[in-house]
Every structure is written in structure tokens, then in C-alpha cells.
C-alpha positions in Angstrom: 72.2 56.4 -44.2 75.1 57.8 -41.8 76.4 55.4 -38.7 74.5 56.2 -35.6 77.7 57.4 -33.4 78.0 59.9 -36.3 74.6 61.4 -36.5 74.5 61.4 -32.3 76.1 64.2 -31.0 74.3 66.2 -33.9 71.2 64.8 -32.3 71.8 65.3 -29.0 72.4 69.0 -29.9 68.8 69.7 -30.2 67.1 67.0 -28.2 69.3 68.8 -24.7 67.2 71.7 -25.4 64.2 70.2 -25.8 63.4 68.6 -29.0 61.9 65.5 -30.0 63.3 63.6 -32.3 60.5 61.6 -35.0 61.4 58.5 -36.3 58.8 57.5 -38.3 56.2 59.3 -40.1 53.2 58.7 -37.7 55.0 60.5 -35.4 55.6 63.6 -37.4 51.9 63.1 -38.5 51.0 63.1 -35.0 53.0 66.1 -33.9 52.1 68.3 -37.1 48.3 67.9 -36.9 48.0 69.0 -33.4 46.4 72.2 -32.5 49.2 74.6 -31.2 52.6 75.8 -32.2 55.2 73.0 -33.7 58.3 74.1 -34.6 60.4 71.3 -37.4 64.0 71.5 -37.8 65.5 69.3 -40.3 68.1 68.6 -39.2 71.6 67.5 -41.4 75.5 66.4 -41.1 76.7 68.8 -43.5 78.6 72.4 -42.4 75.9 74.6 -42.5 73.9 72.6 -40.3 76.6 72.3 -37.8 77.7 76.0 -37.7 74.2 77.7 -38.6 71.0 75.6 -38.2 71.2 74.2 -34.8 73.2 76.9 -33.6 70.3 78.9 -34.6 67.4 76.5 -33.5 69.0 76.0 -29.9 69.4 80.1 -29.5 65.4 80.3 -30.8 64.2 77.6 -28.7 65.3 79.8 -25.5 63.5 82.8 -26.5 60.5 84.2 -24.2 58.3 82.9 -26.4 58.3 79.7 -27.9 56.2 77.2 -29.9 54.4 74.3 -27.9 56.3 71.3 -29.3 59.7 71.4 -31.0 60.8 68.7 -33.5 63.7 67.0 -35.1 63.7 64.5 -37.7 67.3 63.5 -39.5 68.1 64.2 -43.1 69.7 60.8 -44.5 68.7 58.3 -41.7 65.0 58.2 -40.6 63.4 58.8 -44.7 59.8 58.0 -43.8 59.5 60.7 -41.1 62.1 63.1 -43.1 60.1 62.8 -46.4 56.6 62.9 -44.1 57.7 66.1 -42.5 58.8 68.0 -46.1 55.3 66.8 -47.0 54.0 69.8 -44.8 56.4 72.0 -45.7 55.0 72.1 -49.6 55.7 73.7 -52.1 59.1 74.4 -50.4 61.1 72.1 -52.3 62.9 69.4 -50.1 66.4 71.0 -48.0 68.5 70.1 -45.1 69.1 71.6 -43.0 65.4 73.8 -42.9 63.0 74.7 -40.3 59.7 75.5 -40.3 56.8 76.6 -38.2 53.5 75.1 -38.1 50.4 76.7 -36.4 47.0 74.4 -35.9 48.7 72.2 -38.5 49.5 74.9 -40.9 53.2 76.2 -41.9 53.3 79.9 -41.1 56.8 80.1 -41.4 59.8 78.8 -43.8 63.5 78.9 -43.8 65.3 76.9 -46.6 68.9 76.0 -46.9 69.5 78.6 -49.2 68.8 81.2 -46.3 70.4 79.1 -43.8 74.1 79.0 -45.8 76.6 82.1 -45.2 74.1 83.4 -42.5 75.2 83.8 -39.1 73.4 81.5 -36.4 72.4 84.9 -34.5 71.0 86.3 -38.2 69.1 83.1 -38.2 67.6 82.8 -34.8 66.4 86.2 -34.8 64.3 85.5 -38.0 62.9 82.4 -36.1 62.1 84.6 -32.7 60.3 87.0 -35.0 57.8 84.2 -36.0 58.0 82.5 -32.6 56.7 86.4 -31.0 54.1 86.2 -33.8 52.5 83.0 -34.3 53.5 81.5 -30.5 
């Protein structure tokens, strides 16, 4: 686990545009089995979280359309509600940072480390807008 003053300004990143951080995993059960749109961002301390992911996520999130519900949950501090939330995202194997978008509890849409790393944030949220303006 990171120290809290570390991980919160990479928290507050997302929650200022509307996300919801999940602490535990009934939370992220509770906010993955609802009906409606749910978008997940896994959120991380490294560098490509910092200069790609939530770059990416927060440039998304203001597009015209946009899921119902937006989540966070922390890579490295909150486990249960990390490893609860990568539960859905099977068989994607476990990243941070990823992102993923669930309709009526089902994932419809994937991005993994691998596509987050050496792609611009703009690259990035476009990809996610796509799946907002089809699934949302």
C-alpha cells in the first residue's frame, strides 16, 4: 500500500469530474450489477497512469454522451474492491491502469495497460468516446 497523501491528488483527479471511488468490494459489486452504463477505471501511481489514463478518462467522461455511473477503485491500496472489480473484467488478465465499460452488468468494452502505454491521452479518450456513443 502507498501513503494516502500520495495516492490523493491522483484520486481527486477523477473523483472532480465525477467519479466514485469504491473501497470495498460490495461497493464495486453494487455498482457493476446495476442495470445501465458503468464505466471502471483502474486507476494507478505509475507514469502511464499519470500522463495517459486519467488524462484520458477525465477528457471521456466530458463527452456528449456518457455512461450512467463512473468508477474508480485504486491499484495498491483498496485490494478487495481492486481485485473485485478485475473479477468483471475476465479473462482480461489483471493491469493498472485499465478501464472498462460495463453495460447491464456486462463488459462491452476493454482497454489494458498495454494499450494505454506510449498512447496519447487524446488517442485514448477517443477510443473510450467511441464505446461511450455506442453502448451509452
Amino acid at each position: 500500500m502507498y501513503p494516502e497523501y500520495l495516492v490523493e491528488p491522483m484520486r481527486a483527479e477523477l473523483t472532480k469530474v465525477g467519479f466514485e471511488e469504491m473501497k470495498t468490494a460490495e461497493e464495486v459489486d453494487n455498482a457493476l450489477t446495476a442495470e445501465g452504463t458503468v464505466f471502471v477505471v483502474v486507476n494507478s501511481v505509475c507514469g502511464c497512469a499519470a500522463a495517459n489514463a486519467r488524462p484520458a478518462a477525465r477528457l471521456a467522461a466530458s463527452n456528449e454522451k456518457h455512461p450512467d455511473k463512473m468508477i474508480t477503485v485504486f491499484a495498491g491500496m483498496e485490494k478487495d474492491a481492486v481485485d473485485r472489480a478485475r473479477s468483471y473484467m475476465m479473462p482480461f488478465p489483471p493491469s493498472s491502469p485499465a478501464m472498462a465499460l460495463f453495460k447491464d452488468g456486462k463488459l462491452v468494452h476493454m482497454i489494458e495497460r498495454h494499450q494505454i502505454e506510449g498512447r496519447p491521452a487524446q488517442m485514448i479518450a477517443e477510443n473510450l468516446m467511441g464505446a461511450f456513443d455506442q453502448y451509452c
